[in-house]
C-alpha positions as CSV (number, residue, x, y, z in Angstrom):
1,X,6.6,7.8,-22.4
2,X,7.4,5.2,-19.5
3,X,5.1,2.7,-21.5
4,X,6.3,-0.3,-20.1
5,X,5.6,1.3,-16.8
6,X,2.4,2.3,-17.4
7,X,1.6,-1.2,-18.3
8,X,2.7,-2.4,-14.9
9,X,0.6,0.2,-12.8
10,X,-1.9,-0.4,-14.6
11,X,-1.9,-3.9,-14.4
12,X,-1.6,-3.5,-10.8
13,X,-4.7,-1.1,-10.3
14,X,-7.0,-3.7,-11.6
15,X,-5.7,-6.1,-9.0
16,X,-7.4,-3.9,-6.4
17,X,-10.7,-4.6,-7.7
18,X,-10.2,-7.9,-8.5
19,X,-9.0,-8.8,-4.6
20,X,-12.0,-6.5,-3.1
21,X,-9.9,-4.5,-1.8
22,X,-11.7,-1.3,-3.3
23,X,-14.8,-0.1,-5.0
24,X,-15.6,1.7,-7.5
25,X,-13.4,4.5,-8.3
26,X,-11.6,4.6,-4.5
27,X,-7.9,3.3,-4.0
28,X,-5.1,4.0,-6.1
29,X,-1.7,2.3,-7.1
30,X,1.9,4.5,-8.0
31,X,4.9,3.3,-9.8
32,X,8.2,5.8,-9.9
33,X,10.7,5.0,-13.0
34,X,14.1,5.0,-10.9
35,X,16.0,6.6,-14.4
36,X,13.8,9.3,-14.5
37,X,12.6,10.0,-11.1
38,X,9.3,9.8,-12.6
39,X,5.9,8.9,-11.2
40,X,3.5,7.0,-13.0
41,X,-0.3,6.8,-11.1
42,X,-3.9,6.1,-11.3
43,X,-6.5,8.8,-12.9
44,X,-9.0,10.3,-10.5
45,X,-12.2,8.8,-10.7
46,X,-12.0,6.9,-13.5
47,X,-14.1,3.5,-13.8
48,X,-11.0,0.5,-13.2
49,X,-13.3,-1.3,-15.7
50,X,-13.0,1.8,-18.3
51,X,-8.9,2.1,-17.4
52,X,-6.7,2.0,-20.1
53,X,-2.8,1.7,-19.8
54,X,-2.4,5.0,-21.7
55,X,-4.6,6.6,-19.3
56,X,-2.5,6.2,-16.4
57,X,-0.8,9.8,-15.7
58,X,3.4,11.1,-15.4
59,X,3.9,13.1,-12.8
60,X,7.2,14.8,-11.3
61,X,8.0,14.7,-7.8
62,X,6.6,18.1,-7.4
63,X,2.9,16.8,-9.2
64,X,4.0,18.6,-12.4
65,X,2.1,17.0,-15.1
66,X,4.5,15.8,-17.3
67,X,2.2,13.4,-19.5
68,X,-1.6,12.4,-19.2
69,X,-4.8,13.4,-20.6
70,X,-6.7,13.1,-17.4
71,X,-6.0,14.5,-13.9
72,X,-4.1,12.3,-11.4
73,X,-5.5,10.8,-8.1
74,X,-6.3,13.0,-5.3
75,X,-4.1,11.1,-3.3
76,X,-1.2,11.8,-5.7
77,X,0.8,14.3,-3.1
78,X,0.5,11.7,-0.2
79,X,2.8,9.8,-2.6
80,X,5.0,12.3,-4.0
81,X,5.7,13.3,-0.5
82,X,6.8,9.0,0.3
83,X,9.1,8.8,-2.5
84,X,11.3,11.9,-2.0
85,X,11.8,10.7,2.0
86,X,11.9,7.0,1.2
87,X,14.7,6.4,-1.9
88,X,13.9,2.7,-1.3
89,X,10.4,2.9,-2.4
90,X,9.3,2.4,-5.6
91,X,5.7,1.5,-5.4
92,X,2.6,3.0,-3.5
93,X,-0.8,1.1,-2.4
94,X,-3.9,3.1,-1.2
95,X,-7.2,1.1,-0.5
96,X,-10.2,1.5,1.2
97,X,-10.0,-2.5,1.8
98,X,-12.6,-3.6,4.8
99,X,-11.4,-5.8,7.2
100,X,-8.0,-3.6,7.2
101,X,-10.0,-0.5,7.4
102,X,-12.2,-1.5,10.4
103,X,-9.0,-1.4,12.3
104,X,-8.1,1.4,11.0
105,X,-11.8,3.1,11.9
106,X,-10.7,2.0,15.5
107,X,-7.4,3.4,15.5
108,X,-6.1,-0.1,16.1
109,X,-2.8,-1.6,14.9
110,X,-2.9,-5.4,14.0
111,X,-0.8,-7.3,16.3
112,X,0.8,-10.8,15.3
113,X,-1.7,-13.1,16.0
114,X,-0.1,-15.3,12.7
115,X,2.9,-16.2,11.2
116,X,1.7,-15.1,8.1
117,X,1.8,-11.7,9.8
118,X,5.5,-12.4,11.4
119,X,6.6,-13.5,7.8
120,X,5.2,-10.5,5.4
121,X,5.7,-7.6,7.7
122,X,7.8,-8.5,10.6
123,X,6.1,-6.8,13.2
124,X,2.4,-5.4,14.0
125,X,0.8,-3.8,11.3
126,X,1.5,-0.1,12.8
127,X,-1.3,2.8,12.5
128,X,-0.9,5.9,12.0
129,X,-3.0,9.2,13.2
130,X,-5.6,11.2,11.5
131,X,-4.5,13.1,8.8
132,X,-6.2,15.2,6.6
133,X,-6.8,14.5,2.4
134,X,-5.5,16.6,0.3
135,X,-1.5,17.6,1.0
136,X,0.8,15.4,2.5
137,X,-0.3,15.5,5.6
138,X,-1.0,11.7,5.3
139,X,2.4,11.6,3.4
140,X,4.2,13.0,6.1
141,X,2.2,10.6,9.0
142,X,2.9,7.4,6.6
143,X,6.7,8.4,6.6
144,X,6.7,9.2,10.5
145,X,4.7,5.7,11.5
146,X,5.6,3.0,8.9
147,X,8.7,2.0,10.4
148,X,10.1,-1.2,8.7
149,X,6.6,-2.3,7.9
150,X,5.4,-2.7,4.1
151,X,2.3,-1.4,5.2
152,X,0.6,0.9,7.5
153,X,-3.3,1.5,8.5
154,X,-4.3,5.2,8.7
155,X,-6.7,6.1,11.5
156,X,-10.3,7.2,10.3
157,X,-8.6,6.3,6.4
158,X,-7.4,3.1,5.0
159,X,-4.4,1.3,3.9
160,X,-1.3,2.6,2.6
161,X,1.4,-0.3,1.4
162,X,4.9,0.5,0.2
163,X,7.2,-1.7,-2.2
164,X,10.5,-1.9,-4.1
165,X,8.2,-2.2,-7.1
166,X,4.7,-2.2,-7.8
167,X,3.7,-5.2,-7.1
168,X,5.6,-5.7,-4.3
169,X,3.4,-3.0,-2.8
170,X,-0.2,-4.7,-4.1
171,X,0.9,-7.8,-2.8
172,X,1.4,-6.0,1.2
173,X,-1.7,-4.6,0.5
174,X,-3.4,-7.9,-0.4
175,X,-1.8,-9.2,2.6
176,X,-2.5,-6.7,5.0
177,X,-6.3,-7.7,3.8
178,X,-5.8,-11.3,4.4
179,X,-4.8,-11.2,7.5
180,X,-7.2,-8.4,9.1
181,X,-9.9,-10.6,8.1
182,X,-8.5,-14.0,9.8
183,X,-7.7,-11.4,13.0
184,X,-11.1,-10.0,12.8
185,X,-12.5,-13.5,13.0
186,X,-10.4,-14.6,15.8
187,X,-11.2,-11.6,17.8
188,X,-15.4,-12.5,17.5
189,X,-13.6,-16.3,19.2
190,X,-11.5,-15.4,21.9
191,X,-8.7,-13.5,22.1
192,X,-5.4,-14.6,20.7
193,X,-2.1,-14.7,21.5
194,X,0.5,-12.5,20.1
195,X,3.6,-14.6,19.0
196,X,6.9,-14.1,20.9
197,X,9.0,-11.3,18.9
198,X,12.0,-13.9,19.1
199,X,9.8,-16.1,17.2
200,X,8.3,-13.0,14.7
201,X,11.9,-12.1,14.0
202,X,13.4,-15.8,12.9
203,X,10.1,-16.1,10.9
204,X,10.5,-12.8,9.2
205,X,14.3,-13.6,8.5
206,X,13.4,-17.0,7.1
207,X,10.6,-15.7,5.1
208,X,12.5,-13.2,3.7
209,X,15.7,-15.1,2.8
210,X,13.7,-18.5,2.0
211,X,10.8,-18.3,0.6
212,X,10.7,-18.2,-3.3
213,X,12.8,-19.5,-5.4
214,X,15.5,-16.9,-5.1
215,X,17.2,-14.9,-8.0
């Protein structure tokens, strides 16, 4: 069932590799089918390498198994709990990715330094407290922190990045990568100026209604 989806996810999981954002079995992506309510995610600790698309498991928003061979990832009710309190979301991100992280080690959101920031997420890259693995605790903190942000960095943790779609939701968390590292740079220079939130907010705007070639 949900082939097609399952194709997408897993297509998206092997992006995390492939951008370094995690290693070997970490990180994680989700895809829910908006028909069936539906979510489609990663395996637990199972090689990206050795993936298959038929491996990727069906799960109800309670974590019913309702297709899949293999167990799902242990971050699977930190996802569930996103999608029944955010109907807009279609598509969950968890990486361990290390520039991103460091921040998140330190508690530390990611201000906007860049207007690569100001045009992706529209603000500072919030964080969020501790929370602990295993329920949705970090569910609940992701929900209570995000905001309007794509993306959020989870104190002592990692990345979590939300989408309409799945790849919506790897490409925030590519981004939130991409720009930790420039910021992570400039801090070992100097420190930079954050831009005007005036400015972040006609950036954002443009970016959001510009870029692309549209429908």
């Amino acid at each position: 069932m949900l082939a097609a989806l399952k194709e997408r996810v897993y297509k998206m999981n092997l992006m995390l590799p492939k951008n370094n954002l995690v290693t070997m079995t970490s990180g994680n992506v989700s895809g829910r089918d908006i028909k069936t309510g539906y979510v489609v995610i990663k395996p637990s600790g199972v090689l990206y390498e050795e993936m298959k698309p038929e491996d990727m498991v069906v799960v109800d928003l309670n974590g019913n198994i309702i297709e899949g061979k293999l167990r799902p990832s242990v971050d699977t009710p930190t996802h569930l709990y996103v999608y029944r309190h955010r109907q807009d979301v279609n598509g969950i991100v968890h990486t361990h990715s290390p520039y991103a992280t460091s921040f998140a080690a330190l508690g530390k959101s990611i201000p906007v330094y860049l207007t690569a920031i100001a045009d992706e997420f529209g603000g500072p890259i919030p964080v969020g407290p501790y929370a602990q693995i295993g329920g949705e605790e970090i569910g609940k903190a992701i929900v209570e922190h995000i905001g309007d942000s794509p993306a959020i960095l989870m104190k002592h943790h990692g990345v979590f990045a939300i989408g309409k779609t799945p790849e919506s939701a790897v490409k925030a968390a590519v981004m939130v990568e991409d720009v930790a590292q420039t910021v992570y740079l400039a801090l070992t220079l100097g420190q930079p100026e954050e831009l005007p939130p005036a400015e972040v907010k006609r950036a954002h705007e443009r970016y959001m209604t510009a870029y692309g070639q549209g429908a």
